[in-house]
N, C-alpha and C positions, 0 to 999 in steps of 0.2 A: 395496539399497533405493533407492527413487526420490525425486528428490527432493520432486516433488507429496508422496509420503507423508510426508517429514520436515517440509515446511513446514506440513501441514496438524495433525501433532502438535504442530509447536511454535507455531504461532496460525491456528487457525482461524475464517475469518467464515462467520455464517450465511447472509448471501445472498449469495456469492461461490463460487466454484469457479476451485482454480487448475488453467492447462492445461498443456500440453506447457512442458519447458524448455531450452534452447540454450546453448551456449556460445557466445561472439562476442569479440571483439579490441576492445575497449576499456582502451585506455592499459593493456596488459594483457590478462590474460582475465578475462572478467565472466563472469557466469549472468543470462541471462535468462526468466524466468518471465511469461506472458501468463493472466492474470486475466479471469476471464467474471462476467457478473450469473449467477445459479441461473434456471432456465429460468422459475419461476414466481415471481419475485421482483421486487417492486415497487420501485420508486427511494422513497430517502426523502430528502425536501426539505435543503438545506442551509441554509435559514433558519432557517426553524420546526420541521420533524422528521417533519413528518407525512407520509404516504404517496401517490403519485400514480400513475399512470402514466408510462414514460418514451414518447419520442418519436423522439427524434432521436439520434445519437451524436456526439461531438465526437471528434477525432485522436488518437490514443493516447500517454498520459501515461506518462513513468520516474520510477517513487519508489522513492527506496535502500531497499534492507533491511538488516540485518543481515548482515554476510559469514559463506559459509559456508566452513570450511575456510581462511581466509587469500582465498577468490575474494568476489569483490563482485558481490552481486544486487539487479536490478533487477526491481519488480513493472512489468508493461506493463498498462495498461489504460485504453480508453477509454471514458470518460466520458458518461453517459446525460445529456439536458436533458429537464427534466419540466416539467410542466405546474403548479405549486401551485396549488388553491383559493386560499390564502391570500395567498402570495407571488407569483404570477402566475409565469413563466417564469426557472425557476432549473435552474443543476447539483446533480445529485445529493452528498448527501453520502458518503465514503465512509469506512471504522470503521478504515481503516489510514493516514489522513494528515488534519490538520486544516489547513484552510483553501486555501490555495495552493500548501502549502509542499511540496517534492519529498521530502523525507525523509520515512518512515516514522515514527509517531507511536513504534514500538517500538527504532527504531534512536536519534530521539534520546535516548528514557529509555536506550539504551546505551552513549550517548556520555556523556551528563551521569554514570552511573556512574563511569566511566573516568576520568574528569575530577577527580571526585572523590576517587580514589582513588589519581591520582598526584600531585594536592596533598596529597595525607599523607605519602606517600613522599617529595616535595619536602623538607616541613617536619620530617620526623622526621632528615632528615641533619645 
């Protein structure tokens, strides 16, 4: 099985398509996975929400995911700048990290799990 197919079962976005994936030597070996917009897919605003046209692309972003197997992956993707009606010239939003942050919006609800769940282990000794 590939991994495009595991990662698209286990979170899929709709206006995204993930592409080829790499192994690389980071501090280790990592997985890398490179993310596309879907050919007919609009940028949606990171202010307001709403839909524009993109334009431009900015350098390509690493947001952690979730390790698979004990190796640590990185989504790669670079980032559309859009035009807003409303907002005037913004970066797109995207459904797997909020704001600036490099982490996956799904790795940190994994981490916060874990966290949680060896404060109990902690506390129950």
């Amino acid at each position: 099985m590939q991994v495009k197919t595991i990662l698209n079962r286990i979170q899929r976005h709709q206006s995204f398509v993930y592409g080829p994936a790499r192994l690389i030597q980071h501090q280790g070996l990592a997985l890398e996975v490179k993310v596309r917009p879907r050919a007919n897919a609009r940028a949606k605003c990171s202010g307001c929400g709403s839909v524009a046209p993109g334009y431009d692309t900015l350098p390509a972003r690493r947001f952690e995911f979730v390790p698979l197997w004990g190796i640590p992956v990185f989504l790669l993707y670079a980032m559309r700048r859009m035009s807003c009606p409303n907002c005037g010239v913004r970066v797109e939003a995207v459904p797997w990290s909020s704001g600036k942050h490099q982490l996956t919006d799904t790795y940190a609800w994994y981490l916060a799990r874990w966290a949680r769940r060896l404060s109990a282990v902690a506390v129950g000794r």
